[in-house]
mmCIF file of the N, C-alpha and C atoms, coordinates in Angstrom:
data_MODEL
# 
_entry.id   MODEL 
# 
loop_
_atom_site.group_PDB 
_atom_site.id 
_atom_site.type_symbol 
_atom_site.label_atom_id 
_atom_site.label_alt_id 
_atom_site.label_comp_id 
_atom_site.label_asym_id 
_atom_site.label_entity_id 
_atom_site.label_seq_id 
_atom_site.pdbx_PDB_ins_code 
_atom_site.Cartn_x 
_atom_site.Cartn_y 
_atom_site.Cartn_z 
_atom_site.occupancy 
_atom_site.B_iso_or_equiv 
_atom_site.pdbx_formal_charge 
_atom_site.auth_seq_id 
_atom_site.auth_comp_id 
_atom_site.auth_asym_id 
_atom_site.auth_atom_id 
_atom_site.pdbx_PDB_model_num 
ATOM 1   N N  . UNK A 1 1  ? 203.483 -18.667 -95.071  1.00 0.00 ? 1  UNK A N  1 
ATOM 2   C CA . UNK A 1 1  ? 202.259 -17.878 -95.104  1.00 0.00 ? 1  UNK A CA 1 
ATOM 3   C C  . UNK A 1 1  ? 201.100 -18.783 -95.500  1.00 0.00 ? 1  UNK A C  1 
ATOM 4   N N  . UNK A 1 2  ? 200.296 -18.649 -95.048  1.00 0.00 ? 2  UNK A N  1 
ATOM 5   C CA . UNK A 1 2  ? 198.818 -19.332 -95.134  1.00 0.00 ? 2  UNK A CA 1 
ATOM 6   C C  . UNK A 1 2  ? 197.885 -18.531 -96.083  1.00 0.00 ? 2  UNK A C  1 
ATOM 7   N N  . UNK A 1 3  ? 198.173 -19.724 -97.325  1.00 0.00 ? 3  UNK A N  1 
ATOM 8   C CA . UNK A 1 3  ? 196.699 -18.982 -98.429  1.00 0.00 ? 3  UNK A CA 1 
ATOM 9   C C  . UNK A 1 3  ? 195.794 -19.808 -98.442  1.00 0.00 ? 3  UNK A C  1 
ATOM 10  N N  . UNK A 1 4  ? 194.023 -19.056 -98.590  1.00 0.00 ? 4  UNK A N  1 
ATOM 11  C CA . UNK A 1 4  ? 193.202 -19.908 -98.857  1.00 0.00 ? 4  UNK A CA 1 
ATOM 12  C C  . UNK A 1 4  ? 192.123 -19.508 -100.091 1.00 0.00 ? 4  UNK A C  1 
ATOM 13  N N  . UNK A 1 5  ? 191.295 -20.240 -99.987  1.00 0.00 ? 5  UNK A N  1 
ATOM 14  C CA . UNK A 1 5  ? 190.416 -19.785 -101.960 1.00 0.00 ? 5  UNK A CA 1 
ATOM 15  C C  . UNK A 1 5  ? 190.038 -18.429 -101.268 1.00 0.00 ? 5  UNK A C  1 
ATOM 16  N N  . UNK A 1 6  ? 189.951 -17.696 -102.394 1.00 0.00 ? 6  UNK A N  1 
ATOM 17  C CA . UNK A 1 6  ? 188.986 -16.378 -102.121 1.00 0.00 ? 6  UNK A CA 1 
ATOM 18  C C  . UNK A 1 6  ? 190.607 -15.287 -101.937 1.00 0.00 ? 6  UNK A C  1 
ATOM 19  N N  . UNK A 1 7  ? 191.352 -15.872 -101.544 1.00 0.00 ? 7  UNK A N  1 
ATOM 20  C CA . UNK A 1 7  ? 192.235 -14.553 -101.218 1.00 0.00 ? 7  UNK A CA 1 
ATOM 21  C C  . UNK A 1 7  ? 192.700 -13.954 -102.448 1.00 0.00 ? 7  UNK A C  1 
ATOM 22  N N  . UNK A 1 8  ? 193.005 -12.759 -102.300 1.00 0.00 ? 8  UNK A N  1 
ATOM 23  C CA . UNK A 1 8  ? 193.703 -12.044 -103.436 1.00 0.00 ? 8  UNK A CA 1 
ATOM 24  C C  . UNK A 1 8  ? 194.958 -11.379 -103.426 1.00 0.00 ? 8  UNK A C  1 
ATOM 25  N N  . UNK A 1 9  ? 195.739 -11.650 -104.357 1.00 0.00 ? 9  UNK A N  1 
ATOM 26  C CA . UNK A 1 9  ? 197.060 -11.286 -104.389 1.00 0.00 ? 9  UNK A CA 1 
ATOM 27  C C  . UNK A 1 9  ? 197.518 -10.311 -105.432 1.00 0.00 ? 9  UNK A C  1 
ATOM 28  N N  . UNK A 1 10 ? 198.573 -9.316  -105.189 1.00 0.00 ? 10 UNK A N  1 
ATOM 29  C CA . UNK A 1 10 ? 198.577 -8.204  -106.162 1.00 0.00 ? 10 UNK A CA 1 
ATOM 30  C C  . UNK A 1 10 ? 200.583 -8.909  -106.579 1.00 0.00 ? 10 UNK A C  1 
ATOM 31  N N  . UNK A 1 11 ? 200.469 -8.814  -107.515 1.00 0.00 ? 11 UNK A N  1 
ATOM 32  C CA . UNK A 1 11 ? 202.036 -9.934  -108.105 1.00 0.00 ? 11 UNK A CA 1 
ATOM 33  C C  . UNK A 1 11 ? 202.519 -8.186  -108.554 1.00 0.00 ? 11 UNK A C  1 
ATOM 34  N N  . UNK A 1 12 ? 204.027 -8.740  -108.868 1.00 0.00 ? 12 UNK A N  1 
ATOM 35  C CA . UNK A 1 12 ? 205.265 -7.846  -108.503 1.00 0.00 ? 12 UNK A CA 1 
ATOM 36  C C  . UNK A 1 12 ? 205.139 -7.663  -110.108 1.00 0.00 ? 12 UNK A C  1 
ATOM 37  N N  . UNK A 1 13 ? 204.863 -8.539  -111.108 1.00 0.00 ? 13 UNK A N  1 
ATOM 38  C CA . UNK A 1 13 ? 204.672 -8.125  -112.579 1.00 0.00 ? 13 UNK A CA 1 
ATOM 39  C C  . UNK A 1 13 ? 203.247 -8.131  -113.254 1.00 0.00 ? 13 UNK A C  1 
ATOM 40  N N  . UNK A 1 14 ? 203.190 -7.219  -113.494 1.00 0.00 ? 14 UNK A N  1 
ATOM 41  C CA . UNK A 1 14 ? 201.377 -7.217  -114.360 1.00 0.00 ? 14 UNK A CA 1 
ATOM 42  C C  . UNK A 1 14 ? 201.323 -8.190  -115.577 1.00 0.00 ? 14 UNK A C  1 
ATOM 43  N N  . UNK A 1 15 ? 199.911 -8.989  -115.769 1.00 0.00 ? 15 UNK A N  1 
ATOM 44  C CA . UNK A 1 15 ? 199.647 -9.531  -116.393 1.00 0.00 ? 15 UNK A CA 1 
ATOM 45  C C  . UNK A 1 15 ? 199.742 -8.741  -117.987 1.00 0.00 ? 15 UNK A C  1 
ATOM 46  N N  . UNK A 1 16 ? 199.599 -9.169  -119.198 1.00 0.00 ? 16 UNK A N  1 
ATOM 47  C CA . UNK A 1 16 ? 199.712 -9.196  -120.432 1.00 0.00 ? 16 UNK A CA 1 
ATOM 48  C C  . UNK A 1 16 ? 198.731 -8.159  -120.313 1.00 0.00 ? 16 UNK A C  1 
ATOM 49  N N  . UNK A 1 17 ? 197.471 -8.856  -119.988 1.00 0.00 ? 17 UNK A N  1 
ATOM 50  C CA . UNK A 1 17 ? 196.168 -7.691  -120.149 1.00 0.00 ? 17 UNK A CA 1 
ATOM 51  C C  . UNK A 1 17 ? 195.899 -6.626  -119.192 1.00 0.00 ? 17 UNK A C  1 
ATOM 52  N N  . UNK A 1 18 ? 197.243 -6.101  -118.692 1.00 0.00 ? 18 UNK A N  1 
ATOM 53  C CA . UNK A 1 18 ? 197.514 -5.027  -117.895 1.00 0.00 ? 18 UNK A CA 1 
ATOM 54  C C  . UNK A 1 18 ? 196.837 -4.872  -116.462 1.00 0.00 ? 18 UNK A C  1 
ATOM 55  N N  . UNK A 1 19 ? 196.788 -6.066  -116.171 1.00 0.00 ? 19 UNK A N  1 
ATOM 56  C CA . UNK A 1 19 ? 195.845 -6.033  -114.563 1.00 0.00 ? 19 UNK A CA 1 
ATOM 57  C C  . UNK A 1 19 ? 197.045 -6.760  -113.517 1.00 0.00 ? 19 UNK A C  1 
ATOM 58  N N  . UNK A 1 20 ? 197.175 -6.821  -112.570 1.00 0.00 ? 20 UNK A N  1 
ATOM 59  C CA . UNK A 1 20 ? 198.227 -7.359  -111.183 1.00 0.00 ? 20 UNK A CA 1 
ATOM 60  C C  . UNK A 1 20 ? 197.410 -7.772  -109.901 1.00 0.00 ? 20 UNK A C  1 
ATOM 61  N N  . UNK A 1 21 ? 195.934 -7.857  -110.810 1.00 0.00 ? 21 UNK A N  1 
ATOM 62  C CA . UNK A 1 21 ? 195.656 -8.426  -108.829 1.00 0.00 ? 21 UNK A CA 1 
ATOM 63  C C  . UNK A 1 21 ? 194.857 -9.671  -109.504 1.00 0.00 ? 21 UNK A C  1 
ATOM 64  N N  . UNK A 1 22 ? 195.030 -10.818 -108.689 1.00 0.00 ? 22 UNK A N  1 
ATOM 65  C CA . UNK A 1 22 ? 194.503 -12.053 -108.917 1.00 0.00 ? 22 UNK A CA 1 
ATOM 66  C C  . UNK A 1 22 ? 193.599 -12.616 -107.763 1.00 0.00 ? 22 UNK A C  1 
ATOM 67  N N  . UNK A 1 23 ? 193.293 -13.769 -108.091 1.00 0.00 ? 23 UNK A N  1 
ATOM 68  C CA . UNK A 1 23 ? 192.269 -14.143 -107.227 1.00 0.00 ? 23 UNK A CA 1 
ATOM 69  C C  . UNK A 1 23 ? 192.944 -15.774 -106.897 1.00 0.00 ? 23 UNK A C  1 
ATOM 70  N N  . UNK A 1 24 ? 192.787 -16.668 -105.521 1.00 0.00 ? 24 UNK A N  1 
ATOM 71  C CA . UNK A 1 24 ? 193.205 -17.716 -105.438 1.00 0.00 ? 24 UNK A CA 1 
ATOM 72  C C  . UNK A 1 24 ? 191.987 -18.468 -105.767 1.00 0.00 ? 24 UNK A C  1 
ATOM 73  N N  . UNK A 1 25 ? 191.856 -19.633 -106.097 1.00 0.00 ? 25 UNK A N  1 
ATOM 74  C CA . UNK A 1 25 ? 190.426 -20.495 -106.463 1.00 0.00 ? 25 UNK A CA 1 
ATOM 75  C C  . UNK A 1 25 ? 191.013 -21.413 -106.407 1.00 0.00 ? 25 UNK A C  1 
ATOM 76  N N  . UNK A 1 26 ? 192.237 -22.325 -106.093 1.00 0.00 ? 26 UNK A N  1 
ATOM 77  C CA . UNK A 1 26 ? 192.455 -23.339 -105.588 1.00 0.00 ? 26 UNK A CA 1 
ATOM 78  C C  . UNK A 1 26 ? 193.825 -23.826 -104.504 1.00 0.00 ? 26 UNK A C  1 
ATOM 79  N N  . UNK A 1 27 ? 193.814 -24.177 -103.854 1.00 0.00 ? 27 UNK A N  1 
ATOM 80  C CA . UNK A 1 27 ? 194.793 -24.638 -103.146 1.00 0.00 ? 27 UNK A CA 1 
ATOM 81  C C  . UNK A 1 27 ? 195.264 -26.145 -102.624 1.00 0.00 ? 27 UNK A C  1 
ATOM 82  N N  . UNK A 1 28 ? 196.289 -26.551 -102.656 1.00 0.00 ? 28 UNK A N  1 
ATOM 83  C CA . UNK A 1 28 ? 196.943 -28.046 -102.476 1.00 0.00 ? 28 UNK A CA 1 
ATOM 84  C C  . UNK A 1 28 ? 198.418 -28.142 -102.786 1.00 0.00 ? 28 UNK A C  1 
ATOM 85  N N  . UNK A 1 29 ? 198.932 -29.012 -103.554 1.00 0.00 ? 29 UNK A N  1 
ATOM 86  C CA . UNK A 1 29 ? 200.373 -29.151 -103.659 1.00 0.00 ? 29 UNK A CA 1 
ATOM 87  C C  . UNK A 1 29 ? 201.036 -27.935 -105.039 1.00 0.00 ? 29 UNK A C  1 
ATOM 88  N N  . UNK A 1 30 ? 199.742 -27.245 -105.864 1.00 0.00 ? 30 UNK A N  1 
ATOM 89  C CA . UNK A 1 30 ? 200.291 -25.981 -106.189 1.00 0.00 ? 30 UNK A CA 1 
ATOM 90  C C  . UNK A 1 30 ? 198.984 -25.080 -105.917 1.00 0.00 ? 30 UNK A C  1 
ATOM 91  N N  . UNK A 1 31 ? 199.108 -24.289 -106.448 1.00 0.00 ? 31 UNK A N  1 
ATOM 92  C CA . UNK A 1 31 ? 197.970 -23.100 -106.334 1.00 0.00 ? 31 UNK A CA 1 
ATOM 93  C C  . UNK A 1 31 ? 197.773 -22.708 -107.559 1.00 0.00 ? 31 UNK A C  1 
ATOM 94  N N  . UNK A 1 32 ? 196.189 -22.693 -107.748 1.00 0.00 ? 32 UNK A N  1 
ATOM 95  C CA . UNK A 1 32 ? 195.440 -21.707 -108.939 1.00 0.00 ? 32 UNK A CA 1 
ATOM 96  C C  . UNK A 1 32 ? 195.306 -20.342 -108.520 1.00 0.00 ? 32 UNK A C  1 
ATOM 97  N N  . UNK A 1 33 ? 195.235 -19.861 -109.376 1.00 0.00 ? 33 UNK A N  1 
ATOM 98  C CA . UNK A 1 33 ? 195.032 -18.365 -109.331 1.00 0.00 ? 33 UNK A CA 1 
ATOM 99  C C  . UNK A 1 33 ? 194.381 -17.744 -110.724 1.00 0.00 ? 33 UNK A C  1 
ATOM 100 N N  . UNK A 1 34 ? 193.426 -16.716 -110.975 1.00 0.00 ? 34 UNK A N  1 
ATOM 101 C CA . UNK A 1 34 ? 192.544 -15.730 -111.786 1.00 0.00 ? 34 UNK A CA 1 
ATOM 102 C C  . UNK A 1 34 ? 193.024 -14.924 -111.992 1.00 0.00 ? 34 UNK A C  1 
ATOM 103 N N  . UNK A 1 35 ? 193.182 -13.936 -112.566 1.00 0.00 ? 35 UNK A N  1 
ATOM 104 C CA . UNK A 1 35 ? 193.436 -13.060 -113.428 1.00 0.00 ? 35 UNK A CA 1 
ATOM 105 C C  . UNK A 1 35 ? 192.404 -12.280 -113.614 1.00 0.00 ? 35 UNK A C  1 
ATOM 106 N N  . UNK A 1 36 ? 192.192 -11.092 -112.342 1.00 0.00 ? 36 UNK A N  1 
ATOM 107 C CA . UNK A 1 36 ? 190.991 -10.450 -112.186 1.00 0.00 ? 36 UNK A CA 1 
ATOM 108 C C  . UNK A 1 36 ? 190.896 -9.765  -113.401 1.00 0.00 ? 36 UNK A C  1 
ATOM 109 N N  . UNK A 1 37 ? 191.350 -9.407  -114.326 1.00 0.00 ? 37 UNK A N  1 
ATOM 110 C CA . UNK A 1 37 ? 191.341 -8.056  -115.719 1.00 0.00 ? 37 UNK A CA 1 
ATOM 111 C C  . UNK A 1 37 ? 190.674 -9.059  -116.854 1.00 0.00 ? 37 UNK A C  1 
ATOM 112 N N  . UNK A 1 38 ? 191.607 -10.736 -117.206 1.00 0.00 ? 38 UNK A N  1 
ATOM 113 C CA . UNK A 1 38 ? 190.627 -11.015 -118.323 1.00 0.00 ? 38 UNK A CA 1 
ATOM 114 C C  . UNK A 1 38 ? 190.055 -12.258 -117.689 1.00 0.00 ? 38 UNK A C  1 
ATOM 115 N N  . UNK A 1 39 ? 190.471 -13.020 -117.191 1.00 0.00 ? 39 UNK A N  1 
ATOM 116 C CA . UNK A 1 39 ? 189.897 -14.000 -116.088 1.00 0.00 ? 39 UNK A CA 1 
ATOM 117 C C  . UNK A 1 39 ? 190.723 -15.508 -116.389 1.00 0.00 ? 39 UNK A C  1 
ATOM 118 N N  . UNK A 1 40 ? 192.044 -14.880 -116.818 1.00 0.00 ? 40 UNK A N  1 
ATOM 119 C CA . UNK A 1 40 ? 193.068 -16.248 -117.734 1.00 0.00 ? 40 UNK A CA 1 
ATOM 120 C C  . UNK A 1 40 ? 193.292 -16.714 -116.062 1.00 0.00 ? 40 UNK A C  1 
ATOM 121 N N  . UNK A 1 41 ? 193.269 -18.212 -116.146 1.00 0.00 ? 41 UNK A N  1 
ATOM 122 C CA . UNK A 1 41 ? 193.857 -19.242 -115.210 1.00 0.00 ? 41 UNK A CA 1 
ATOM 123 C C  . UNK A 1 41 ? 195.558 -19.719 -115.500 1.00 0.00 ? 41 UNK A C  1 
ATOM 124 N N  . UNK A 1 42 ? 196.017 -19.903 -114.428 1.00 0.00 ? 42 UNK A N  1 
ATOM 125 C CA . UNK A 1 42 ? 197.472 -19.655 -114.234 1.00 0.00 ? 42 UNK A CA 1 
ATOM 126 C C  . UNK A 1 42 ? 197.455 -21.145 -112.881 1.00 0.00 ? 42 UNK A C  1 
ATOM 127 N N  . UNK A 1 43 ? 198.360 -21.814 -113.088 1.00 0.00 ? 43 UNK A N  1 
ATOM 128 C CA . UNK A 1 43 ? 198.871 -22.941 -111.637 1.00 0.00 ? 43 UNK A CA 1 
ATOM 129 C C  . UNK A 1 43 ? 200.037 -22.690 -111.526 1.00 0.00 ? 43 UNK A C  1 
ATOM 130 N N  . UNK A 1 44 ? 200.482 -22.093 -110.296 1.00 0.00 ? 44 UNK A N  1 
ATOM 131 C CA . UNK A 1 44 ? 202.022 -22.032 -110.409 1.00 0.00 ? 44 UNK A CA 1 
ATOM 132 C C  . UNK A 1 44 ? 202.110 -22.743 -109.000 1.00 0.00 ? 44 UNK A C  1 
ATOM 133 N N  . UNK A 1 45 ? 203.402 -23.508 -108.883 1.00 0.00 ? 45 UNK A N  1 
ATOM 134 C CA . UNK A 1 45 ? 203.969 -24.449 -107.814 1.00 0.00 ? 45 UNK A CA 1 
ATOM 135 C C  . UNK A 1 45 ? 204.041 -23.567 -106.620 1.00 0.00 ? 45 UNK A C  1 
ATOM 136 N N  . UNK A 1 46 ? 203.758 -24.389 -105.275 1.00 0.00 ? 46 UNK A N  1 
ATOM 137 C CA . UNK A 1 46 ? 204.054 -23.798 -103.858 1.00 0.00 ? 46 UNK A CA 1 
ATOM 138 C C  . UNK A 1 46 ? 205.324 -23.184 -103.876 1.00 0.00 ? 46 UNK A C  1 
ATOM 139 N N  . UNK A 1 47 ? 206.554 -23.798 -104.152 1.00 0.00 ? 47 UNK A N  1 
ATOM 140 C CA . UNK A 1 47 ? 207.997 -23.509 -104.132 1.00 0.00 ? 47 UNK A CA 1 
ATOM 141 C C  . UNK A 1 47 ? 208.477 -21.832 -104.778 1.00 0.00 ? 47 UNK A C  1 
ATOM 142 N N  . UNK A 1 48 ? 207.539 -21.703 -105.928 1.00 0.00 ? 48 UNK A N  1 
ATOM 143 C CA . UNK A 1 48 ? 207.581 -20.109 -106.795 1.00 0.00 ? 48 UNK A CA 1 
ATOM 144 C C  . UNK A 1 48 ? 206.572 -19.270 -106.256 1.00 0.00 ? 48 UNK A C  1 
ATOM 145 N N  . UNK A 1 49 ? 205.248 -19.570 -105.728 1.00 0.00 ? 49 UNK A N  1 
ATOM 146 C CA . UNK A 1 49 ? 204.246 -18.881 -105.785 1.00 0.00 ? 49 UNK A CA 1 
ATOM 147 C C  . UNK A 1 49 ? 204.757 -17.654 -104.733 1.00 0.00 ? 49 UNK A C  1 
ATOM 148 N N  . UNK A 1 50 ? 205.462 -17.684 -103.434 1.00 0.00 ? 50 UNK A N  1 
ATOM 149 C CA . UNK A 1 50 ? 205.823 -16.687 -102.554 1.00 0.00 ? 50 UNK A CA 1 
ATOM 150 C C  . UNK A 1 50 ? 206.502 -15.562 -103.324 1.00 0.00 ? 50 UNK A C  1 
ATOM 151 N N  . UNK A 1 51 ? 207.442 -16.039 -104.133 1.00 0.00 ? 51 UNK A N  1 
ATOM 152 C CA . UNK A 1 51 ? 208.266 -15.303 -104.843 1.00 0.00 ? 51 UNK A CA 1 
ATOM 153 C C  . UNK A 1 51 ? 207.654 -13.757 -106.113 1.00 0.00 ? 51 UNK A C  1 
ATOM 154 N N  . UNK A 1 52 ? 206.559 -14.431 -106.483 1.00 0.00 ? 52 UNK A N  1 
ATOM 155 C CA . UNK A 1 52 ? 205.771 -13.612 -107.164 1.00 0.00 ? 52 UNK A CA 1 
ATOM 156 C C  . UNK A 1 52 ? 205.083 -12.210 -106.580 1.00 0.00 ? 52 UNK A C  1 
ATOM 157 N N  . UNK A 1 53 ? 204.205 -12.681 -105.269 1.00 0.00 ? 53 UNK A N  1 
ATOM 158 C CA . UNK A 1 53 ? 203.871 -12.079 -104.985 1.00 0.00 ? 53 UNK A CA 1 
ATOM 159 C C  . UNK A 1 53 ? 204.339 -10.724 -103.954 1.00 0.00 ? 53 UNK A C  1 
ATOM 160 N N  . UNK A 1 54 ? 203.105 -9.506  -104.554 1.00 0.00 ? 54 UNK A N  1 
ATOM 161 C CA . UNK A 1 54 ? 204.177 -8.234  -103.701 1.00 0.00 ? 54 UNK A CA 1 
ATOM 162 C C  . UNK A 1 54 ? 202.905 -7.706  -102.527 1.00 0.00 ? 54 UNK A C  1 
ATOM 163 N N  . UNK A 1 55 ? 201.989 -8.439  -102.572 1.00 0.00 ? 55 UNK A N  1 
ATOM 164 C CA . UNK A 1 55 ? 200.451 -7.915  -101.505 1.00 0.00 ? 55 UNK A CA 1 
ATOM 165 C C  . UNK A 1 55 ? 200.047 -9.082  -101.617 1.00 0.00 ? 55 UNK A C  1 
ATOM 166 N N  . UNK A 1 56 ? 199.318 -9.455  -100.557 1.00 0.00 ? 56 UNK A N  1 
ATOM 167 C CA . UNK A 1 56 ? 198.665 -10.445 -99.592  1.00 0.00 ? 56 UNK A CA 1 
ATOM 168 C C  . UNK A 1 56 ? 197.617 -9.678  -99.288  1.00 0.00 ? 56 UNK A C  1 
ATOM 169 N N  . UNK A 1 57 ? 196.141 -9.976  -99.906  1.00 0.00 ? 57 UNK A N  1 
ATOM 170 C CA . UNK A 1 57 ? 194.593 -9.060  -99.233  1.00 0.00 ? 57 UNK A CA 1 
ATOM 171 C C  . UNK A 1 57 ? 194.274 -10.911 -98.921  1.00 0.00 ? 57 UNK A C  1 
ATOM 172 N N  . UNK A 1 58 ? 194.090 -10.643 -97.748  1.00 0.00 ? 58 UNK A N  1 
ATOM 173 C CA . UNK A 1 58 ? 193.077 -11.614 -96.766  1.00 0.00 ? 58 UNK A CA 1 
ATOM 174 C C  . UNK A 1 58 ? 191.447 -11.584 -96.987  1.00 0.00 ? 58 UNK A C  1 
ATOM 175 N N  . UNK A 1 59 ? 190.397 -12.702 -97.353  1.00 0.00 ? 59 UNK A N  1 
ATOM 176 C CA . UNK A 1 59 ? 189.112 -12.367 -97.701  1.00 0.00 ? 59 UNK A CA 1 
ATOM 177 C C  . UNK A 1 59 ? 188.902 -12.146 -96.346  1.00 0.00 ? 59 UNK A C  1 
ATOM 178 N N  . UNK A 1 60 ? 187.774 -11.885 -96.166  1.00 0.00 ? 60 UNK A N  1 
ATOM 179 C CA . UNK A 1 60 ? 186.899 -10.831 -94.880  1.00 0.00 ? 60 UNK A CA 1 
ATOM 180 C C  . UNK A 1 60 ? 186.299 -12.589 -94.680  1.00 0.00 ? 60 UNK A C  1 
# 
């Protein structure tokens, strides 16, 4: 699957501060991702990142 900055992803477990949709803001050999509820930064590896996620929103 093809991610790029700006996309947003809704993950299969909610964050601490009770929010599940994130934001991508970087991409390369892992991926950043936001934490739309408190705005905590997270890098998780290409190899795990599919696994997390349970929605794929495409930016416009």
């Amino acid at each position: 699957m093809n991610y790029s900055v700006g996309d947003r992803i809704i993950t299969k477990k909610v964050h601490p501060c009770g929010s599940g949709e994130w934001e991508i803001i970087r991409v390369g050999a892992d991926i950043k991702i936001k934490c739309l509820g408190c705005g905590r930064i997270v890098m998780v590896g290409l190899d795990k990142f599919p696994k997390l996620i349970k929605k794929h929103i495409v930016k416009d």
